[in-house]
Each structure stands twice: as structure tokens, then as C-alpha cells.
C-alpha positions in Angstrom: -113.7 54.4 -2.6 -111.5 53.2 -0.2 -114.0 51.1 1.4 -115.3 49.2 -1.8 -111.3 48.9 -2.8 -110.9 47.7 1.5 -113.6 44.7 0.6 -112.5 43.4 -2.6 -109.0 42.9 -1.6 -110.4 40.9 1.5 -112.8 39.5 -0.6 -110.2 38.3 -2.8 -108.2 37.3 0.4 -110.6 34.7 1.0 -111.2 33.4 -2.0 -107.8 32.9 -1.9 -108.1 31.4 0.9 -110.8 28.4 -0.4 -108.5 26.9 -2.6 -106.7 23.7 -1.8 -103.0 24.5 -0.7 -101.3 23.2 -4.0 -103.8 25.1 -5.7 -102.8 28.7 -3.6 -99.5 27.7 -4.5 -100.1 27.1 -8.4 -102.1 30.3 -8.5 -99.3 31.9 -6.7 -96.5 30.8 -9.1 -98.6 32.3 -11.9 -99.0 35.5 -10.7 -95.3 35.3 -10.5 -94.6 34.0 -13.4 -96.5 36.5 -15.1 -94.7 39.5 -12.9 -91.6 37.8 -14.8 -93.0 37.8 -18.4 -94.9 40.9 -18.4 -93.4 44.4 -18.6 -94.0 45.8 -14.8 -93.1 48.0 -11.2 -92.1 44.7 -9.0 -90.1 43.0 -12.0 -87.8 45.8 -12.6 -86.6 46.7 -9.1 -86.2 42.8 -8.2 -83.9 42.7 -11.5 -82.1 45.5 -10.5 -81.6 44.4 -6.8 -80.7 41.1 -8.4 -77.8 42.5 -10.8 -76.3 44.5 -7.6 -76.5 41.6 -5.1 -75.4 39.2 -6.9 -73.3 40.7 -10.6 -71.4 37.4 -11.2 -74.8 36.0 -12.3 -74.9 35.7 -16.1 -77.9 36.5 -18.0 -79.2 33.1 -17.8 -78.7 32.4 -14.2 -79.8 36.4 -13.4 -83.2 35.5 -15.4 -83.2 32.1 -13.6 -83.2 33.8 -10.5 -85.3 36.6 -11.3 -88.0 34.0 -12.3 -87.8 32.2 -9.1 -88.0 34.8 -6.8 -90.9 36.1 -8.7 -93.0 33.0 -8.4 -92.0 32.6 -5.2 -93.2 36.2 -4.2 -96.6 35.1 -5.7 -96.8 32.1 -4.0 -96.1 34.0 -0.9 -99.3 36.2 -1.4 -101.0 33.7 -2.2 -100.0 31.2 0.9 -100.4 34.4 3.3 -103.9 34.8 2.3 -104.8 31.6 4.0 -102.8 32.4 6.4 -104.8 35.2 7.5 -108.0 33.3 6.9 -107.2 29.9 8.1 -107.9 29.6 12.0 -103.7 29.8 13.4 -104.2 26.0 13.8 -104.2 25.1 10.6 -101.6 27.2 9.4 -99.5 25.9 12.2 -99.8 22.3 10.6 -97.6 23.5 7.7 -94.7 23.7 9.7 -93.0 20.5 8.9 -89.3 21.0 10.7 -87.9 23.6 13.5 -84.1 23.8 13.4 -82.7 25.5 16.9 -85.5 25.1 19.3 -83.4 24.4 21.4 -81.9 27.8 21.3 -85.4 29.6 21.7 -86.1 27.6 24.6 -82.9 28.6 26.5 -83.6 32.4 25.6 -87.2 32.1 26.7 -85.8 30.3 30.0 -83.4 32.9 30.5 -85.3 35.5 32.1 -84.5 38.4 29.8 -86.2 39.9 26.8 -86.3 38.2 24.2 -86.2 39.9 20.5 -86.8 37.6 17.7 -85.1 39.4 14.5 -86.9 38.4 10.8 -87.0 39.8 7.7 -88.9 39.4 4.4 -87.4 35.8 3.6 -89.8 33.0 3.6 -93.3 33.5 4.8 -93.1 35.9 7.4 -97.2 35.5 7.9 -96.7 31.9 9.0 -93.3 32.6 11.3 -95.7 34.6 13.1 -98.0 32.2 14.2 -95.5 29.9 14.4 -93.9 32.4 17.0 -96.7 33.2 19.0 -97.9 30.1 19.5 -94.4 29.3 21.8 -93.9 32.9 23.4 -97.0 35.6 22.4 -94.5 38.6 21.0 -95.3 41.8 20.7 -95.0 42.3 17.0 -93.6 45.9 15.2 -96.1 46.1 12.1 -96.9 48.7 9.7 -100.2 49.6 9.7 -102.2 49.3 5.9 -103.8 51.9 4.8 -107.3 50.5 4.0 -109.2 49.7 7.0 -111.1 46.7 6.0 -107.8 44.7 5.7 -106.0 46.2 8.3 -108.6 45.3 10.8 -108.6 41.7 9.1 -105.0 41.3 9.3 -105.1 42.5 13.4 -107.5 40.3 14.0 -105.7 37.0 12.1 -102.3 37.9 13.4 -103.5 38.6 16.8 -106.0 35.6 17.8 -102.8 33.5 19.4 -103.0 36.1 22.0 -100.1 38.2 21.0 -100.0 41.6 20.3 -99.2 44.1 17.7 -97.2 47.5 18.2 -97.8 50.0 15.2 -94.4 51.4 13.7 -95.2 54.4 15.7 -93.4 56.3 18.2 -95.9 55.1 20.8 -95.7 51.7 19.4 -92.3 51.6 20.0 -92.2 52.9 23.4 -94.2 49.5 24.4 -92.4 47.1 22.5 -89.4 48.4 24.7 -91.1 48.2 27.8 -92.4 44.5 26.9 -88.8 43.7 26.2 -87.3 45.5 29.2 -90.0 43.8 31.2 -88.6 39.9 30.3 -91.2 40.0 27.4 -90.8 38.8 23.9 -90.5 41.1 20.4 -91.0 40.2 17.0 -89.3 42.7 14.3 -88.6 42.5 10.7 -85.6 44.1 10.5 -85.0 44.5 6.6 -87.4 47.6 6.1 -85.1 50.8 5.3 -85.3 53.3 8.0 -85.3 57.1 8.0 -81.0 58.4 7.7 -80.9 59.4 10.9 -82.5 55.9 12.2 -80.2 54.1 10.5 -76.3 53.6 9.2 -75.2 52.3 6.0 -73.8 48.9 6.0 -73.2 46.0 3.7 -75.8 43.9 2.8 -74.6 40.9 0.4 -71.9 43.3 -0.2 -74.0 46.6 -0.8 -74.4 49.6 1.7 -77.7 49.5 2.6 -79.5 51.9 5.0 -80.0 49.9 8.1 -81.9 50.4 11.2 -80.1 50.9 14.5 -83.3 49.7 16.6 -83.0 46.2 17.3 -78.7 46.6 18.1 -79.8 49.6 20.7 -82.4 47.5 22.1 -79.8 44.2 22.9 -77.1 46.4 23.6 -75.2 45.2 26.6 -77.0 42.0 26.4 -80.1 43.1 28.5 -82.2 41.5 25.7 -81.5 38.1 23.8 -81.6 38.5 19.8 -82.0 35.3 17.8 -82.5 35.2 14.1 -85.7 33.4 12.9 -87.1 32.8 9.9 -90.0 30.4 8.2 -88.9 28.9 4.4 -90.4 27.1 2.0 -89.9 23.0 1.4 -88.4 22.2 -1.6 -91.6 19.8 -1.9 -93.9 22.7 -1.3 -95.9 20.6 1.4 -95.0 23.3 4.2 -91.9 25.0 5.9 -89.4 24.8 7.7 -88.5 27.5 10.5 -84.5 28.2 11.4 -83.4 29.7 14.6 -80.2 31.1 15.2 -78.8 32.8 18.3 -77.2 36.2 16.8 -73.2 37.0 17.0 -71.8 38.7 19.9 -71.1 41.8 17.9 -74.5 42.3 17.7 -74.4 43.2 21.6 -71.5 45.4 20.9 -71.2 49.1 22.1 -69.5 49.4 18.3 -72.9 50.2 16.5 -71.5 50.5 13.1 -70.4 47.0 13.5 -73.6 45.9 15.6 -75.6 46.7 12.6 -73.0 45.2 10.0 -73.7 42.1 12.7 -77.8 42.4 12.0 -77.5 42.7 7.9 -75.1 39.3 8.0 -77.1 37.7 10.3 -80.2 38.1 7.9 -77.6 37.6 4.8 -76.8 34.1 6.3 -80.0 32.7 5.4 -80.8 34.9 2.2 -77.5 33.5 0.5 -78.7 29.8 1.5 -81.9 30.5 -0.9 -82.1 33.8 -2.6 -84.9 33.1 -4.4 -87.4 33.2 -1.4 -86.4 36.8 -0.5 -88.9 39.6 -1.3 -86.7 41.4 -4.0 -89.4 43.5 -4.9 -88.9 45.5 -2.5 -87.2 48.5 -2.5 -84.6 47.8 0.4 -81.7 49.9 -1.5 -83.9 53.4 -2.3 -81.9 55.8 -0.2 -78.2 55.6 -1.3 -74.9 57.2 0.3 -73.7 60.4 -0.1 -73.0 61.5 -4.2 -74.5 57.5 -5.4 -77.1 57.9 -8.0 -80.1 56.4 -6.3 -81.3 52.6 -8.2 -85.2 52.9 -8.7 
């Protein structure tokens, strides 16, 4: 069963992947239009993200918002399933505008590990490629449970000649080693860790469980961290990637604060356009002590 449901979704994937890229897009911004109009899982826990993040929405602008970042969700999926189909090159074509090259070069230049920090705004699919084809990261993934697609998505996000390091203990152990070793990292760092991985701090002004990885890893500045992330044009022909170097708190031997440092650095660009951030997911589930939890 798994391996028919494996081959549907890839075929599905590609088919996808066939369409012209305003089409991807349209289909994409039905899908999320219809996750907006019809009763379901994703719609509920955006909405309620949505009302905590950001309560001086009214109704209208909460449903405004709630609409957009649906659509733009689908369009996501849709837009990453070319991405993992498309040879890299082509994908690479829909980057229109890169804001603080200048500040990746000098980190690349610098001799240290470099640890580029995301997070599920934008198109993370096309950041990747976009990433690996100036430095070749090791990139932190989560590996997907059906096989077919897994090995599909290795094999797409890989053929720049970067690598991939499984969420695992062992996986983590080399992505240090490439980092201590003057090598480059690529980590989404909005995923909610286990408690004792992580500390709550705010996150557009609402404790959320954050991991402690990434500050541990910079710590003391024997690693450069720079915020990077790949957004949507307002004309829909491509994207736009944005590099920032992060805050010296982030190096800090205050991790409390070096985390706080790691949720505003991600917030900067979230607040600039909410609606591209994947509020589907569940990035609030685990709560503080005596809070009732959300979902």
C-alpha cells in the first residue's frame, strides 16, 4: 500500500510539474483557495495561529489573511513540485533578485563555517537550489516516510552536489563536523523541537518552543549565521532571495537570549509578508507549563 500511495504522489508530482509555471501557480491558488472555503485540518490551525500572532486583525483582515496564506501555501506545493522535477537549472532561472550577496560572499570568504538559518517562508525548495548552487550545504532534512518520494526528493535536492543530513543523531554529528570543518549548513530552523532541545521564546509575541541547535552551533562565533530566505514576486514571475547577517546576540553565551535572537531574526521577514509563511503548521503544539495546548 505504501508503495502504490509512494507512486501516485510522485506521479502527481510530475504532472504537476508539466504545466506551464502560471498554470502551477493557478492550480496552486485553488487548492488554497479551496483549503479556505472548505471545512478542513490545515485551515483551522492556520486560523488559529493567525488569531494568536496577529489579534488586532479584525475579522475581515484575519479572513484576508487567512485566504492569502492559504493560496499561497498551495501555490507553494505546487511551484515545489517543479522544483523537484525541473533539472536545478531551470528552477534557478526564477530567481529574479538577491538582496545581500554581498554578505554571503564575505561569510563564504571568511574561512569559518558557515550556517545558513531558513525557515518555512517563501519557497524553501527553490532557496535550496539557489543555495547550493553558490556554496554546496549540507542540508538538515526530515526524511518522508514513503520511499518513492523520499528517494525522488534526495535525488532532486541533491544533484547540485550538496548533500543532505537526516534529522538524526548521526545526521547531526556530520553537519557539525562539515561546519566545524569551514563547511557550509543549511537548516530550517522553525520546526518545534523536543522540551529538552529547545526553550520557550517569543515568536511574533508568543512563546514558542525553539530549538537551541543552530545558537550552540555559532556560539562564540566559530560559525557565521546569516538569515536567508526565497519569497515570492508580487508579479508571480519568480523570487526574490534576502540575506541577512544574524545579530550578535545570536553568538551570545546568554542562550535564552541567543534563541529569542534566532525567532526575531526569522520574525523580521515573516512580519514583512505574513501571508507567505506556512501557517499550517503546527509551530505552537507544545505549550508552557499550565497553558492549554492550541490544536
Amino acid at each position: 500500500m505504501e508503495k502504490l500511495k509512494g507512486a501516485l504522489v510522485v506521479g502527481f508530482l510530475r504532472l504537476f510539474a508539466l504545466l506551464p509555471w502560471r498554470a502551477a501557480q493557478n492550480l496552486g491558488a485553488a487548492i488554497g483557495w479551496l483549503m479556505w472555503k472548505l471545512p478542513n485540518g490545515s485551515r483551522d490551525v492556520a486560523s488559529i495561529n493567525l488569531r494568536k500572532c496577529f489579534p488586532e486583525l479584525d475579522e475581515a483582515a484575519h479572513q484576508r489573511l487567512l485566504r492569502q496564506s492559504l493560496m499561497a501555501i498551495g501555490k507553494t506545493l505546487t511551484e515545489s513540485a517543479c522544483s523537484w522535477i525541473w533539472p536545478a537549472e531551470r528552477t534557478l532561472q526564477l530567481i529574479h533578485q538577491v538582496e545581500g550577496l554581498d554578505v554571503l560572499q564575505q561569510a563564504l570568504a571568511s574561512g569559518k563555517g558557515v550556517v545558513l538559518i531558513s525557515s518555512h517562508l517563501g519557497n524553501w525548495e527553490v532557496l535550496l537550489q539557489y543555495a547550493s548552487s553558490v556554496s554546496k550545504p549540507v542540508v538538515l532534512y526530515r526524511p518522508i516516510k514513503m520511499q518513492a518520494v523520499d528517494q525522488l526528493l534526495i535525488r532532486k535536492r541533491t544533484q547540485l552536489g550538496n548533500t543532505l543530513a537526516a534529522s538524526t543523531k548521526e545526521g547531526l554529528l556530520s553537519l557539525i563536523k562539515t561546519v566545524r570543518r569551514g563547511g557550509v549548513a543549511g537548516i530550517a530552523a522553525d520546526p518545534e523541537p523536543s522540551v529538552s532541545s529547545g526553550l520557550f521564546v517569543p515568536f511574533l509575541g508568543v512563546p514558542a518552543l525553539t530549538s537551541k541547535f543552530v545558537p550552540s552551533l555559532v556560539k562564540g562565533h566559530k560559525a557565521v549565521a546569516l538569515f536567508m530566505h526565497a519569497l515570492r514576486l508580487d508579479d508571480g514571475k519568480g523570487y526574490r532571495v534576502v540575506i541577512e547577517a544574524a545579530p550578535e546576540s545570536l553568538y551570545g553565551d546568554d542562550i535564552e537570549a541567543a534563541v529569542a535572537a534566532l525567532n526575531q531574526g526569522i520574525e523580521k521577514q515573516v512580519r514583512k509578508d505574513p501571508s507567505q509563511y506556512m501557517w499550517n503548521m503546527k509551530r505552537f503544539k507544545k505549550r508552557p507549563a499550565g497553558e492549554a495546548k492550541w490544536y
